[in-house]
VOLORO-163658 format. One record per residue (C-alpha): residue in three letters; y, x, z. Coordinates in steps of 0.2 Angstrom, whole numbers, plus 2048, in hexadecimal, padded with zeros to 3 digits. Layout:
! residues N
ALAYXZ...
! end
This chain:
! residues 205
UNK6FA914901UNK70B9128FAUNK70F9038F0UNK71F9048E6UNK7288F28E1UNK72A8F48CFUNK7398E98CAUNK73E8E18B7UNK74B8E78ADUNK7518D68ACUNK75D8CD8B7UNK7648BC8B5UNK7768B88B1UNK7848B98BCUNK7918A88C2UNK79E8B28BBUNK7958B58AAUNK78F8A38ABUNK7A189E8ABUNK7AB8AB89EUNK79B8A4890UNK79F892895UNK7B1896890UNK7AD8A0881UNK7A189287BUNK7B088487FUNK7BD88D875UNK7B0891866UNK7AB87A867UNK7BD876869UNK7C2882859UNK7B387B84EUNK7B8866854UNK7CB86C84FUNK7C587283FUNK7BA86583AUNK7C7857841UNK7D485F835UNK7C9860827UNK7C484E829UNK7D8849829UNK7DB85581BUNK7CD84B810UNK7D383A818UNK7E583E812UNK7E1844800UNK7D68347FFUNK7E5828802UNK7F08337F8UNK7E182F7EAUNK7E381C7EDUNK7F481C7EFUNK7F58247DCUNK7E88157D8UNK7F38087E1UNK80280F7D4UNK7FB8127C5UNK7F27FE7C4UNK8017F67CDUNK80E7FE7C0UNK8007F97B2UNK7FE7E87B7UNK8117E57BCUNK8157EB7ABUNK80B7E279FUNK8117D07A8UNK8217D67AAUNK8237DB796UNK81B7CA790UNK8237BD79EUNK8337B2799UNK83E7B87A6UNK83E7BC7B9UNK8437B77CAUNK8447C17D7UNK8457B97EAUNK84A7C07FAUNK8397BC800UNK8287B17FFUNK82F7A680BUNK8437A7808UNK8427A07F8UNK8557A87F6UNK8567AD7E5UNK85E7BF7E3UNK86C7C17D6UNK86F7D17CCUNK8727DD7D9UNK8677D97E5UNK8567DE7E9UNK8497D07F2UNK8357D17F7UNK82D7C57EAUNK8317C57D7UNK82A7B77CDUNK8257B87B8UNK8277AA7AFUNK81E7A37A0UNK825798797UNK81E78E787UNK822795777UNK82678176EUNK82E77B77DUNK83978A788UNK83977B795UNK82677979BUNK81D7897A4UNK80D78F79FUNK80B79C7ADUNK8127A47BBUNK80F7B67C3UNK8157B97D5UNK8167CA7DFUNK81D7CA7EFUNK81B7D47FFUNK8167D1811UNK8227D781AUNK8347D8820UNK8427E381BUNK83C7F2828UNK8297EF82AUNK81B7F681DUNK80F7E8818UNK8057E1807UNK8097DE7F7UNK8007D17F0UNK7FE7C67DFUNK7FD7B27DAUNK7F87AF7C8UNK7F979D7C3UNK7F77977B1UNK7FE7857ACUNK7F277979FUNK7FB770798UNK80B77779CUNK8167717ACUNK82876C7AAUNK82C76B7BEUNK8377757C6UNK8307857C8UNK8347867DAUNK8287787DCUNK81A77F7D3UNK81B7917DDUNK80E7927ECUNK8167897FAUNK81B79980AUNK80B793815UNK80279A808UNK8097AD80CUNK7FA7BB80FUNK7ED7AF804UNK7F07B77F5UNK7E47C67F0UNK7EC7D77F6UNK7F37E47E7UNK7F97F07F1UNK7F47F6805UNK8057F880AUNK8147FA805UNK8267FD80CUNK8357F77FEUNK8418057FCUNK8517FB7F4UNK85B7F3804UNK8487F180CUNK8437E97FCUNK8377ED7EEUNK83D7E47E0UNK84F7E67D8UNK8597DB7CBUNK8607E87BEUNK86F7DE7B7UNK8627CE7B6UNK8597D67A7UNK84D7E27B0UNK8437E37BDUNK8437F57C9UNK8377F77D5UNK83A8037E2UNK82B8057F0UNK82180E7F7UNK80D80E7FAUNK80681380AUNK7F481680FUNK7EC819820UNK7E782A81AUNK7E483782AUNK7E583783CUNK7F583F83EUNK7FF83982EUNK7FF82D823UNK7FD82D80FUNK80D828806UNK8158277F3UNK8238237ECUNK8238197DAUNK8348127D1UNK8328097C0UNK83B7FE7B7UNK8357ED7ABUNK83E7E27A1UNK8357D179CUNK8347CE787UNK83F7BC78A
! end
């Protein structure tokens, strides 16, 4: 009696096919992670570019409508070199005043915006609003925040670099106030979100 081995159509893979589908199947992962890492920079970018536009549009707003109703304006170097900057010069905290309407002499409010940061270093902006009642007479040096209190004030702006001489705020012939910056957001991996914004404010005294 003869009895023939039948044998399966079917035979397993080979180490060498093993290996060339590994490598396909790397190259296909790696291109879908790069496409989905890039896509998720792409939206994190055209978010900070969205914020940044926010950052501008309420900072110009804001700036503006104190600006137009304050007395007058001083601008220092910075929060801590309480240097005042003549026309001409550009410094890193500007200060509105309010003075009262019956007597020039006494302050009702005063506004502050500096930013945290040195002439070559990105950093805040941020915002003091202090109202006076009754009005105060002092000098207004002594009725700013002391410097210790740099970094308490609430943050308007995430970062910012000053683009006049590393400065954000410039004295326009002492009548006006210019302010050259520019707003950073993280925004993706690989670069970062950035504007530019350049306007101009003179107060009504």
């Amino acid at each position: 009696m003869n009895f023939t081995r039948r044998t399966s159509g079917r035979r397993g893979f080979t180490l060498t096919e093993m290996v060339v589908a590994t490598a396909v199947f790397g190259v296909i992962m790696g291109a879908v992670m790069s496409f989905l890492l890039s896509s998720k920079n792409f939206s994190s970018y055209n978010q900070g570019k969205l914020l940044i536009n926010r950052d501008i549009r309420k900072f110009t707003s804001e700036l503006g409508d104190y600006a137009t109703y304050s007395s007058f304006f001083i601008i220092y170097n910075s929060f801590k070199n309480r240097v005042e900057m003549n026309e001409g010069q550009s410094g890193d905290f500007l200060l509105l005043a309010f003075v009262d309407e019956t007597d020039p002499s006494a302050y009702t409010a005063l506004v502050g915006y500096y930013r945290s940061a040195s002439t070559t270093t990105a950093g805040p902006v941020r915002k003091f609003a202090i109202k006076f009642d009754p009005p105060r007479s002092e000098d207004i040096e002594d009725l700013i925040p002391a410097t210790s209190s740099e970094g308490t004030h609430p943050e308007v702006i995430e970062l910012s670099r000053g683009l006049s001489d590393g400065q954000l705020f410039y004295n326009f012939f002492g009548r006006s106030i210019t302010v050259q910056g520019e707003i950073l957001h993280k925004g993706s991996n690989l670069k970062q979100a950035t504007n530019t914004y350049n306007f101009t404010v003179s107060p009504r005294g």
